[in-house]
C-alpha angles and dihedrals in degrees: 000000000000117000096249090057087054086044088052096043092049091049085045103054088034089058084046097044083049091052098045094063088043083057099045100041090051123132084244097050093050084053088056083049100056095042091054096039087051084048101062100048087051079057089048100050085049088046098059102035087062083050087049089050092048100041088057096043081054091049088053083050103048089049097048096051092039073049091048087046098054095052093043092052087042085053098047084048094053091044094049085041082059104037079059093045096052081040088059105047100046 
């Protein structure tokens, strides 16, 4: 590569490098920014609302089977007291 062709390639990329930040700091391109800045948190907020949906469904859960649990151990409890009781009697 000549030295003029490298020359040619550096000014180049630097006129691009300069129009890119023109074009990216435009008036227009703040105003893309904001809308899909604005559109993710609308994502967010759906988002967690449908966590905080879950979170609480998993909670319900958690509480009726800890609930089931418990009668099924206080069952098993009143059948093995009376097991001991007709044992004890016979």
């Amino acid at each position: 590569m000549s030295v003029y062709t490298k020359l040619a390639c550096f000014v180049g990329g630097a006129l691009f490098g300069s129009a890119g930040i023109k074009l990216l700091s435009s008036k227009d391109a703040k105003n893309a920014y904001v809308h899909a800045t604005a559109a993710g948190l609308r994502m967010k907020d759906c988002v967690m609302g449908t966590v905080t949906t879950v979170q609480e469904n998993a909670a319900d859960i958690l509480a009726s089977a800890k609930d089931l649990n418990e009668a099924r151990a206080a069952k098993e409890a009143e059948e093995t007291a009376a097991s001991k009781v007709e044992s004890a009697e016979a």
